[in-house]
C-alpha positions, 0 to 999 in steps of 0.5 A, spaced: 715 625 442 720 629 440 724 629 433 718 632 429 719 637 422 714 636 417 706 633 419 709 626 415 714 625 420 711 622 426 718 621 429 725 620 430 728 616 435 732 617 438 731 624 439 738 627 439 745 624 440 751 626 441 759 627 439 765 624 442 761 617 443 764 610 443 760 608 438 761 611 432 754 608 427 748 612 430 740 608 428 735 613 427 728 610 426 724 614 423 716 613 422 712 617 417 707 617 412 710 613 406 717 616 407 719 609 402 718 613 396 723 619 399 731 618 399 735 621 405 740 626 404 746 629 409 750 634 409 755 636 414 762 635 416 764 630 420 758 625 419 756 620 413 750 617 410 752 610 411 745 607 408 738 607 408 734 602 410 727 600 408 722 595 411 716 591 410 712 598 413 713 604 407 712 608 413 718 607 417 726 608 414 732 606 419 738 611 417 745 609 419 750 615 420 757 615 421 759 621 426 766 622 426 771 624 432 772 631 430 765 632 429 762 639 433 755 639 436 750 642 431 744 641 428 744 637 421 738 637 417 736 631 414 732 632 407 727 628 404 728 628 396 723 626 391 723 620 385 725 627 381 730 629 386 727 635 388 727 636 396 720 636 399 721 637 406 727 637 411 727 634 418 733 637 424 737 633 427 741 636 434 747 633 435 750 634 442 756 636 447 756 631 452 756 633 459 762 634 463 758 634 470 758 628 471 762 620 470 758 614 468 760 610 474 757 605 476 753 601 484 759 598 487 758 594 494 759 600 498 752 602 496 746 599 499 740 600 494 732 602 495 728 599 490 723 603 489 716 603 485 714 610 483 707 609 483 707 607 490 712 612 493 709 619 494 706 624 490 710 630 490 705 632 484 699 631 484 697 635 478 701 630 473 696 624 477 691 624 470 694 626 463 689 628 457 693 622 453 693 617 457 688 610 456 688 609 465 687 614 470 688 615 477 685 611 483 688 610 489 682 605 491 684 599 488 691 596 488 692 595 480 690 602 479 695 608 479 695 612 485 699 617 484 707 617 486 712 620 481 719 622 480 718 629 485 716 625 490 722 621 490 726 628 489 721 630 495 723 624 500 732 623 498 734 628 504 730 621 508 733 616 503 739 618 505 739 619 512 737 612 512 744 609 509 741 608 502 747 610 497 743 608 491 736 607 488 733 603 483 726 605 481 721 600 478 721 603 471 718 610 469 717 610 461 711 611 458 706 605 460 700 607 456 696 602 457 688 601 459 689 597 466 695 595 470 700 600 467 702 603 474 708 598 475 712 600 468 713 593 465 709 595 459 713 600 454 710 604 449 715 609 448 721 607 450 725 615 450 719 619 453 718 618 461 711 616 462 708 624 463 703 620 470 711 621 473 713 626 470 718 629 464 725 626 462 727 633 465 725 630 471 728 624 471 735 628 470 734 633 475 732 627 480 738 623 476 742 630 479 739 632 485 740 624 488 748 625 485 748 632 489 747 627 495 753 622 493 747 617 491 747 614 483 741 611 480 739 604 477 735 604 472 730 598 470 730 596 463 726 591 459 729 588 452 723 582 452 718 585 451 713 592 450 707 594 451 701 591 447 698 599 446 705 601 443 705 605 437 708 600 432 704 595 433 700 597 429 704 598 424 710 594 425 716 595 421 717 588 420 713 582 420 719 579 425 719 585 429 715 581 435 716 573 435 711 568 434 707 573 428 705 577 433 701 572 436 700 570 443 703 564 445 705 564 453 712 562 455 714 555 458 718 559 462 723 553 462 728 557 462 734 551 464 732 549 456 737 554 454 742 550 457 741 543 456 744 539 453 737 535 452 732 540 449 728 540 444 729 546 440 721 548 440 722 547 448 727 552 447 723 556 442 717 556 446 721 559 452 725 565 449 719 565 444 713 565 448 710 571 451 709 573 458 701 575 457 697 577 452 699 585 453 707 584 453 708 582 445 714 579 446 721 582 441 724 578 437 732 581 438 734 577 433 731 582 427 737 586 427 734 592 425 731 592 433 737 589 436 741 596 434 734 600 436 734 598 443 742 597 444 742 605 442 736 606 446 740 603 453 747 607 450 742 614 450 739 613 457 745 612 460 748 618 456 742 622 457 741 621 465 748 619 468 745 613 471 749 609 476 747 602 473 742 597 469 737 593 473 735 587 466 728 585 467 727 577 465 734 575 463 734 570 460 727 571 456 731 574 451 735 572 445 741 570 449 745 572 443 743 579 443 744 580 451 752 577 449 752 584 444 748 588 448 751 587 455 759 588 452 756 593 447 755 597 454 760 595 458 764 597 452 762 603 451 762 605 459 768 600 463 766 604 469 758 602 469 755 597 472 749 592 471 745 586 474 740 581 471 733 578 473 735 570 472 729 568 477 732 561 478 734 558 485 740 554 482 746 557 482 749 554 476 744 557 472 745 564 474 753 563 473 751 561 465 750 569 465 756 573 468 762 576 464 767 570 465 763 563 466 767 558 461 760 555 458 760 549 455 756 551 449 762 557 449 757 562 450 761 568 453 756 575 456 759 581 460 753 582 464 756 583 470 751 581 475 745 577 477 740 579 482 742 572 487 735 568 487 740 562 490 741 566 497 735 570 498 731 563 499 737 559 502 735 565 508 729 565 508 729 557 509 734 557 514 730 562 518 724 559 517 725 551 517 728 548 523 734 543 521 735 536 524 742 536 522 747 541 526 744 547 525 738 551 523 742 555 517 745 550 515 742 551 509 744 558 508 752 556 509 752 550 504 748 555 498 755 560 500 759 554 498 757 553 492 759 560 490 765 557 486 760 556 481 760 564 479 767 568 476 765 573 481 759 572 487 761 578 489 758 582 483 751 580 485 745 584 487 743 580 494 736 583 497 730 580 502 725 581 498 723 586 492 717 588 488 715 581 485 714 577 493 711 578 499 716 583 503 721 580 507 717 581 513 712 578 511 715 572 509 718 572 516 711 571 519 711 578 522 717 576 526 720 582 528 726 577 531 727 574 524 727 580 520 732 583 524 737 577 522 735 578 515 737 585 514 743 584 518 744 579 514 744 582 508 746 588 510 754 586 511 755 578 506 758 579 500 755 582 494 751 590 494 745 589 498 738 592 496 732 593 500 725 595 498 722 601 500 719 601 508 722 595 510 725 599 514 719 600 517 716 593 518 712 594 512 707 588 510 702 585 506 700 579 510 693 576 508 694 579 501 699 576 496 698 580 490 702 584 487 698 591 488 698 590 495 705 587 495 707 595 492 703 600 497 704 605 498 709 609 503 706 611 509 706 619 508 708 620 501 700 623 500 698 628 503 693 627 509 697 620 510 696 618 518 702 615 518 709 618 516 716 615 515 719 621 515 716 625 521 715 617 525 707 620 526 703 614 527 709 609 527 708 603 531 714 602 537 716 596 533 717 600 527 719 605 529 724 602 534 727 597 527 727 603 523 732 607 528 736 600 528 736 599 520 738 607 521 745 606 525 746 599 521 746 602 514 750 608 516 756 604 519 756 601 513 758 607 509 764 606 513 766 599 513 771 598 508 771 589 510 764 590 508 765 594 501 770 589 499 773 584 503 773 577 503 769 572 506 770 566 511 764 562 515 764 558 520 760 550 520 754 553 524 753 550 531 745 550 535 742 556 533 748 561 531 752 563 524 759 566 525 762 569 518 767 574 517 768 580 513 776 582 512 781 585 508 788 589 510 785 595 514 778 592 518 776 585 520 770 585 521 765 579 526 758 578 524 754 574 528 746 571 527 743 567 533 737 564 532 736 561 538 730 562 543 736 561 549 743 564 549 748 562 547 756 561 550 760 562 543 767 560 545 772 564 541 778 560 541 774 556 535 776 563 531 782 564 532 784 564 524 782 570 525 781 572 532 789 572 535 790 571 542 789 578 546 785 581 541 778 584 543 771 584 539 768 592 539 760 591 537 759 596 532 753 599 534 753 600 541 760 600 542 761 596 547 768 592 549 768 585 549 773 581 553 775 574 554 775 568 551 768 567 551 762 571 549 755 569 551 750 571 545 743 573 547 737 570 544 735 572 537 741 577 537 745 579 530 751 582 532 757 585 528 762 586 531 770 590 530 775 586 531 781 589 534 
């Protein structure tokens, strides 16, 4: 950790700061041997001593420092008095300029984004794989183990990234995970301003954080409010006894997330899901303890500052206090209007992911300024459309009446769409192995309203068919080691269907760079008829006709049914293939996912 001075000083968090920042009140938790027997004590222009915070543990302060607008970088110094007044030791404390490199914006729907779990990625420094200070080693052979992926093998594989049409990447995340077991995926915090040295240094994360915006590329980092991991520092020296709910005792969850919002609920039901804690290694935070409410709002504020991420992915939602995720989402917003974040609310009904987005009108009055959710709803209205056959009308039945219900949400469009992600099996396994389907899904996703997200090696037909863990669900990408038989980059080893998806998943997600119906225009569908779904996307300078067929047979679409958005003598252009379609009539092959330019 950084922020260190005397040997009683163990930490200082966050570890610098900066001027100029939209807020003006800046937290430092400090942690030391009995540093309540000292007072604090500042000087230097342009900054104030608000208070000084003593907490049940007489190891911990919390100062609370106001930074006024014209104050310059520097270092302060922080002096630590005795009860007789004398100063007994001093701890510096560097206040930043912020960087002019770069603006704090955020993912967009022109961006398509690769999840990424870093572990399981590539291996672009092996020498970072084991770490003297680390509970767990590297052991590629078992899928729960750490297998050696970090953030140079991200950098290492970019020029890939990008030639693949990915314009954004969220990594499953990267802070210290030091753990005894299972801490390759990064749900388990132990130190929430330190990139986990098995992935490399926060210097890395930045210049990957650099290197991606070079490329036109933001980043999206995935945080978690919930939760810490067991082996984190303060539990074991808490600095409250509230700090972590339940009395730091493991209670599991409900995870009956719908007792927050109805009207029937008992309140220990609604306790036991908030409350409660996913497993024993994951204490779970009591956000409502203020002083832990600030440290991680603050924390948020700093990585956003110190990276110049391109956007939030939330872990588990709703878990948390639902007052604190209204003050931490418009305390985030608030200070950088341009950003952009999603949340994990894993519910299939819409109305429960409505409740969270900035701009719902509740019942209950609970306002939020989270922009997004990652839509559950859809993913599994697709994957029912594609896998179960309808009685009624049309197999995407179930896909066109879930679009209908997006009058429910102030926004449908801010939603994170995807297939698939690190928590299910990947869509081509859910698909059967069915190349035929999962070609429908990615073209699906790929132009509906909302940014779309793709796991790493979907694009390659990557499965875990027979083995639905999460390790295996997370493999490793083929050709991130060295001595791997098969490589994405190279296509070495690559089967022709994979090879032939990847070159079609290629030209779709590098056409869609340029499809401005598809970034921001409007929606229409079309009642789906046998086996094919018709939508539009379209706006003032493109209209753009997408077309899914299910059916084993083709079909002959007759394009009159269209004409609100087909004019008479107007002609369809596939925008893959540039082929010319005349005529009042178009015959859609078997299994055929077309998009097409309407001129």
């Amino acid at each position: 950790m950084t922020g260190q001075s005397q040997s009683w000083i163990d930490t200082v968090e966050p570890p610098n700061w900066w001027v100029g920042m939209h807020h003006s009140e800046l937290q430092l938790m400090i942690h030391g041997d009995r540093l309540v027997q000292l007072t604090p004590y500042v000087d230097f222009p342009g900054i104030r001593l608000d208070r000084a915070v003593t907490v049940e543990s007489e190891n911990y302060v919390f100062l609370y420092l106001h930074i006024d607008e014209e104050t310059q970088p520097g270092t302060f110094v922080i002096q630590w008095k005795d009860p007789k007044g004398r100063t007994v030791g001093r701890t510096p404390y560097r206040l930043e300029a912020r960087s002019p490199d770069f603006e704090i914006t955020g993912y967009t729907n022109a961006d398509v984004v690769c999840l990424i779990t870093p572990d399981r990625f590539a291996n672009g420094d092996s020498s970072n794989d084991a770490h003297p200070d680390m509970l767990e080693g590297p052991n590629r052979t078992i899928d729960f183990g750490r297998h050696g992926g970090d953030l140079v093998g991200i950098e290492q594989h970019l020029d890939y990234l990008d030639s693949m049409g990915f314009t954004a990447i969220w990594l499953n995340p990267v802070l210290e995970n030091n753990q005894p077991q299972w801490s390759y995926h990064g749900y388990s915090t132990t130190d929430y301003y330190r990139v986990d040295p098995r992935f490399g240094s926060n210097e890395d994360y930045r210049q990957l954080v650099q290197s991606a915006r070079d490329k036109g590329m933001k980043v999206i980092m995935d945080m978690i409010m919930n939760h810490c991991g067991s082996e984190h520092p303060w539990m074991k020296d808490l600095p409250t006894r509230d700090w972590v709910n339940n009395d730091n005792t493991f209670i599991p969850t409900t995870h009956r997330r719908t007792s927050l919002r109805d009207p029937y609920a008992a309140q220990s039901d609604v306790k036991g899901f908030a409350d409660g804690w996913f497993v024993e290694t994951m204490p779970d935070l009591n956000q409502r303890q203020p002083l832990l409410a600030d440290y991680l709002i603050q924390n948020t504020l700093w990585w956003i500052e110190y990276l110049g991420i391109g956007g939030i992915r939330m872990d588990t939602y709703p878990y948390s206090d639902a007052a604190f995720m209204s003050r931490w989402s418009c305390a985030v917003m608030d200070a950088y209007p341009e950003f952009n974040m999603c949340g994990e609310e894993w519910s299939l009904n819409p109305s429960v992911l409505a409740y969270w987005q900035a701009g719902q009108s509740n019942a209950n009055g609970y306002t939020s300024c989270l922009p997004g959710l990652l839509d559950f709803p859809l993913h599994d209205a697709l994957i029912t459309s594609l896998t179960e056959e309808e009685s009624w009308h049309s197999d995407w039945v179930q896909m066109y009446e879930m679009l209908g219900n997006d009058y429910l949400y102030p926004d449908a469009s801010a939603h994170i769409i995807f297939p698939d992600n690190h928590d299910m099996s990947r869509i081509h396994t859910q698909l059967g192995d069915d190349v035929n389907l999962t070609r429908l899904a990615t073209y699906f996703f790929a132009t509906m309203r909302g940014t779309p997200q793709f796991y790493y090696g979907t694009e390659i037909l990557m499965s875990n068919t027979g083995d639905d863990s999460h390790g295996n669900i997370r493999s490793d990408l083929p050709g991130g080691w060295d001595g791997d038989a098969v490589d994405v980059r190279s296509g070495r080893g690559l089967s022709d269907e994979s090879q032939a998806f990847q070159s079609e998943f290629r030209s779709l997600m590098n056409w869609r760079k340029t499809a401005s119906a598809i970034h921001d225009g409007r929606l229409m569908h079309y009642v789906p008829e046998k086996g094919s779904y018709v939508y539009f996307r379209f706006n003032d300078d493109q209209k753009i006709m997408v077309i899914l067929n299910k059916s084993q047979e083709p079909e002959v679409m007759d394009l009159t049914r269209f004409s609100e958005m087909i004019p008479a003598g107007a002609h369809v252009v596939n925008a893959l293939t540039g082929e010319r379609h005349t005529g009042g009539e178009l015959t859609i092959p078997a299994w055929a996912a077309w998009v097409l330019v309407v001129e």
